[in-house]
Structures are given as structure tokens and as C-alpha cells.
C-alpha positions as CSV (number, residue, x, y, z in Angstrom):
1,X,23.6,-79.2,62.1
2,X,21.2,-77.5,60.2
3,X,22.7,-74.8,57.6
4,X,21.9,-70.9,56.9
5,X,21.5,-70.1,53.5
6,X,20.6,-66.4,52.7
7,X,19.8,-65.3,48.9
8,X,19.0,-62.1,47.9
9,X,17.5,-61.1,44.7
10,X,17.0,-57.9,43.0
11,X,14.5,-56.6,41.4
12,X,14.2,-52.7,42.1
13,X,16.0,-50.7,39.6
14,X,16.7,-48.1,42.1
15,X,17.1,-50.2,44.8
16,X,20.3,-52.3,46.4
17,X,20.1,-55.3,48.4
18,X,22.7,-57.0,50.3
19,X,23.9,-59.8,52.7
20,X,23.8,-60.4,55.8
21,X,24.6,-57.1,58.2
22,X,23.6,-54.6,55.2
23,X,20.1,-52.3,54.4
24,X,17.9,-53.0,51.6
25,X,16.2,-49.8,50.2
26,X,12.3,-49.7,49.1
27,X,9.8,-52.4,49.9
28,X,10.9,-55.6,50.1
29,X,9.0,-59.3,51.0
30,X,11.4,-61.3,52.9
31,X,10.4,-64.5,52.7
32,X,12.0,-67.1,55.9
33,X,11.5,-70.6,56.6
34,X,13.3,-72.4,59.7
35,X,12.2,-75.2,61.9
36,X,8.6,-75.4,61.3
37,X,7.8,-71.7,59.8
38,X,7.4,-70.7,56.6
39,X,6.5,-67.1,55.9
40,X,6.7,-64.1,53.8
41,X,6.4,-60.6,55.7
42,X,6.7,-57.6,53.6
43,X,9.4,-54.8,55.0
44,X,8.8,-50.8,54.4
45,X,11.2,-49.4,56.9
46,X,14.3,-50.7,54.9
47,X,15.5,-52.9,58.0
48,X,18.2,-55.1,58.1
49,X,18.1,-58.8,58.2
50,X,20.0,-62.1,59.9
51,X,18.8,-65.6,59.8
52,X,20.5,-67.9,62.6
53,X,20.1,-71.5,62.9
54,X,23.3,-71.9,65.4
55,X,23.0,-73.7,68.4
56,X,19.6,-74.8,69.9
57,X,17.1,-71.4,69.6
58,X,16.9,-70.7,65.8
59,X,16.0,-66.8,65.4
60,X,15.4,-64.6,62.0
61,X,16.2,-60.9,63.6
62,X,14.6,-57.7,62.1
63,X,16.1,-54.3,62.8
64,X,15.5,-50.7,61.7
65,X,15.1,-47.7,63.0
66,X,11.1,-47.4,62.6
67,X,11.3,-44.1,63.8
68,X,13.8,-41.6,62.3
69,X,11.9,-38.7,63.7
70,X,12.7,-39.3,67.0
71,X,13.9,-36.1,69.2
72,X,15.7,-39.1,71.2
73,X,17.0,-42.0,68.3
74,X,16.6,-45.6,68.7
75,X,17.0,-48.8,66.8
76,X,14.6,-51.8,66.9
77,X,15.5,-55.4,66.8
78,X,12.8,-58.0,66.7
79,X,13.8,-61.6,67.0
80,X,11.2,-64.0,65.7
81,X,11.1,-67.6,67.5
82,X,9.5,-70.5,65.3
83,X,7.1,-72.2,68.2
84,X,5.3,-74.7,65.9
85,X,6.2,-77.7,67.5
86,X,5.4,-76.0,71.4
87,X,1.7,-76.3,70.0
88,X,0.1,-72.7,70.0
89,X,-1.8,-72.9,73.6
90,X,1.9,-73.1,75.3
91,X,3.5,-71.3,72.9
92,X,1.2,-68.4,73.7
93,X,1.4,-69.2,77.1
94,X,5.2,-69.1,77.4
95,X,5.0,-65.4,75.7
96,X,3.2,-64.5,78.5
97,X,-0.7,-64.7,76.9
98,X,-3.9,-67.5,77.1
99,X,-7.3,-67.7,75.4
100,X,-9.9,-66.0,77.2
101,X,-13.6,-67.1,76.1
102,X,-11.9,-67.6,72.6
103,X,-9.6,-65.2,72.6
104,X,-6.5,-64.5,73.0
105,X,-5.2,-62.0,76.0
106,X,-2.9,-61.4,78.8
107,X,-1.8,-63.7,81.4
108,X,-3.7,-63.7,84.9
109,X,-3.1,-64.8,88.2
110,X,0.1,-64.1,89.7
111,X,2.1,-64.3,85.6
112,X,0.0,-61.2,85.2
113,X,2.3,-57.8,84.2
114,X,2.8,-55.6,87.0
115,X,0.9,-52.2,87.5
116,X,4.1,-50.1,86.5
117,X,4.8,-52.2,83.4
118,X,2.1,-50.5,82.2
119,X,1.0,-53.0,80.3
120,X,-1.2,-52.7,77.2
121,X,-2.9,-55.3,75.1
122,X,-3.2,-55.9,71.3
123,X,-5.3,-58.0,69.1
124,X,-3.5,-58.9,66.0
125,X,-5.3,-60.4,62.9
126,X,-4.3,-60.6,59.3
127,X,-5.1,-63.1,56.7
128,X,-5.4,-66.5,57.5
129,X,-3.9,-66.0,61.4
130,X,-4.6,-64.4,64.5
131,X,-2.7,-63.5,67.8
132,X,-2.0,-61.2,70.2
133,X,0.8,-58.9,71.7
134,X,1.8,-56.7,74.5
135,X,4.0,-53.6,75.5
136,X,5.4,-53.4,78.4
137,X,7.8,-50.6,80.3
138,X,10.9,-51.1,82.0
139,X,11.1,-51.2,85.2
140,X,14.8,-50.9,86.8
141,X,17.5,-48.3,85.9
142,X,17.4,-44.1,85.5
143,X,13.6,-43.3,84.6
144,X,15.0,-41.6,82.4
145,X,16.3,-44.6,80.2
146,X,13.5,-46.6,80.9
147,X,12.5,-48.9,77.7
148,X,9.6,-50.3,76.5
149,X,9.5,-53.1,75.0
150,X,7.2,-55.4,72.7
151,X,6.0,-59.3,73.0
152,X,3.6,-61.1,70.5
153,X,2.8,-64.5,69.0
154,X,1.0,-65.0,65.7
155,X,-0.5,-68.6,64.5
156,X,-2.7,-70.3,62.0
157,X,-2.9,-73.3,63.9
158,X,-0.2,-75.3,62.0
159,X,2.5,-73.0,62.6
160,X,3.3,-70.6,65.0
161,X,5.4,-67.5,65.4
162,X,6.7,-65.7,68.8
163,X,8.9,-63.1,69.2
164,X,10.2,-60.0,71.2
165,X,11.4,-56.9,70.6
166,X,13.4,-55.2,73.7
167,X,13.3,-51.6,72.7
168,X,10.3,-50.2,71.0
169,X,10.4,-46.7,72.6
170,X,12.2,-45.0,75.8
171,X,8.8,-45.5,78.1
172,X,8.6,-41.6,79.3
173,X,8.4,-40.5,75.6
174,X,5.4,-42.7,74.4
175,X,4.6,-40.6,71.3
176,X,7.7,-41.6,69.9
177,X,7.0,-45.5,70.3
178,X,7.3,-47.6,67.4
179,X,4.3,-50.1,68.0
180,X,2.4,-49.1,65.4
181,X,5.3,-49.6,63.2
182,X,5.9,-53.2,64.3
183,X,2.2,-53.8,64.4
184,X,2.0,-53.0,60.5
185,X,5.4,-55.2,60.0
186,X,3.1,-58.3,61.8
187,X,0.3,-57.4,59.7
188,X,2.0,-58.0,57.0
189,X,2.8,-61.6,57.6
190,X,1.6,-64.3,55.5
191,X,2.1,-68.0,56.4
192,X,2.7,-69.8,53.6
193,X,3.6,-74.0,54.0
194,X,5.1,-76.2,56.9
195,X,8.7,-77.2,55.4
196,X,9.0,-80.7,54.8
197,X,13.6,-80.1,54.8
198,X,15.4,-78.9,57.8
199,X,17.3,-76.5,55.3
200,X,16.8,-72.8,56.5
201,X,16.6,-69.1,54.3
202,X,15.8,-65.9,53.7
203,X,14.9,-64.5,50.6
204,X,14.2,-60.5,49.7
205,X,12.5,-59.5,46.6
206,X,10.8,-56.4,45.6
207,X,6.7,-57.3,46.1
């Protein structure tokens, strides 16, 4: 069974980092690498984060509250999926997206997003990767407690990187959502090598 091994170094005076299940303060570059992913993302919202190789889906979990100004709080949680070996087409397509003439976009035919999901598109792009994500709004419950919620992948061919966040925003209160937030996260993201050992971490350090 492959092993989860979380270090933590410090290297903000005025900052404190922690294990598993506790904030670290000021910016920070996480760097993870499970299954076939290795990456660095750099964290400004002083999230919390959990690596988790147990059983057969292997996640590394984000959460923080991106939006402290909220009339109506909330906490985000985004679980990133390591979908290397899937190759990128199906991995894409299993999140719900296809090229398109070369790019990347929404499912169509009957996978397409309903009309009252709402849905909404986004290119993503940083250095060395490109990809694509979506928001969608709950549909079932009070209207009131509707969510909305947040789907992307991310690849530079050799690797590639899925995830999903359930709750970026209650859907009736859209100028509160948090999607530009996790799109900045995503930016962030730099693939650095395939692993060549099934050994799996997650390392913070000041940038």
C-alpha cells in the first residue's frame, strides 16, 4: 500500500505551519506528488491541507474559506484527482469536457449541463499547461440553499490533474462566489516531473 508522508517546513518568521488538519498563515507553495502528479501550487488564502493515498482514489484536498466577506459564510474544499494514467482526452471527458476544434470545452449531446445548472465555461492556461473548467448550480433542495459548485482539469500532456469543488458559492448570491479565487489557486499550478517512486507528499514552504 502506498504510504502518506507530509513534511512541513518553515520558513516565515511570522508565520506558523502545521500538520495535517491545521492553517498555515501567509503564502505558502505546497508542493504534492501522488500517483503520476507532481506539482507545486502556491496558496494565498491560508487553506488547509490533507494528502490521502488510502484505498483506490488517491486525493490531495484544499480548503479555505476564499471568501471571509461573505454576508452568508462558506468553506471551500477542492479535491484534486491525479488522472495521468486515464490519458488526458478521457480524463477530460470523464470531468464532463472534450476538445472542440483544439480546444477544450463543455460536453455536448445529451452529457451536456442542463439549462438550470446554469452552466458557465472557463478557459484555464498557465505556464506550461492548459485546461478547462466549469460552474455549475444546484439543482434539488430549498432555492434558498442551492450551491454552486466547480469542476476543472488541467494537463501538460504527460500528467494530468482533475478535480471538484462542491461548494464555491450559495447559487442565488453569485457575487459572493469564490471562482475567481479558485481560478487564481489553478493559475498558480506548476507541473514539475512524473515520479518515478510510488511514495506520496506534501510539502509547504514560504515561496
Amino acid at each position: 500500500m502506498k504510504y502518506l508522508l507530509i513534511l512541513i517546513t518553515l520558513a516565515l518568521p511570522s508565520a506558523f505551519v502545521c500538520a495535517k488538519g491545521k492553517p498555515v498563515l501567509g503564502p505558502v507553495v505546497h508542493e504534492v506528488r501522488f500517483d503520476a502528479c507532481h506539482y507545486r501550487v502556491t496558496d494565498t488564502f491560508n487553506g488547509w491541507i490533507d494528502l490521502n493515498t488510502e484505498g483506490s482514489t488517491h486525493t490531495f484536498s484544499y480548503i479555505a474559506n476564499l471568501n471571509p466577506k461573505a454576508k452568508r459564510p462558506f468553506e471551500t474544499s477542492i479535491q484534486f484527482y491525479c488522472d495521468s494514467n486515464k490519458g488526458m482526452d478521457k480524463a477530460f471527458f470523464d470531468m464532463g469536457m472534450q476538445r472542440t476544434t483544439g480546444k477544450w470545452a463543455l460536453k455536448d449531446g445529451d452529457d451536456k449541463p442542463l439549462a438550470e445548472e446554469h452552466a458557465v465555461f472557463y478557459t484555464l492556461q498557465s505556464t506550461g499547461w492548459n485546461g478547462g473548467g466549469y460552474g455549475l448550480d444546484q439543482t434539488w433542495g430549498e432555492p434558498k440553499d442551492r450551491t454552486r459548485s466547480f469542476a476543472f482539469c488541467l494537463t501538460n500532456g504527460p500528467q494530468t490533474l482533475c478535480g471538484y469543488s462542491e461548494v464555491v458559492g450559495y447559487a442565488k448570491r453569485p457575487h459572493e462566489w469564490v471562482i475567481p479565487q479558485v481560478i487564481k489557486l489553478l493559475q498558480s499550478i506548476e507541473f514539475i516531473d512524473v515520479p518515478v517512486t510510488d511514495k506520496a507528499s506534501a510539502t509547504a514552504a514560504a515561496p
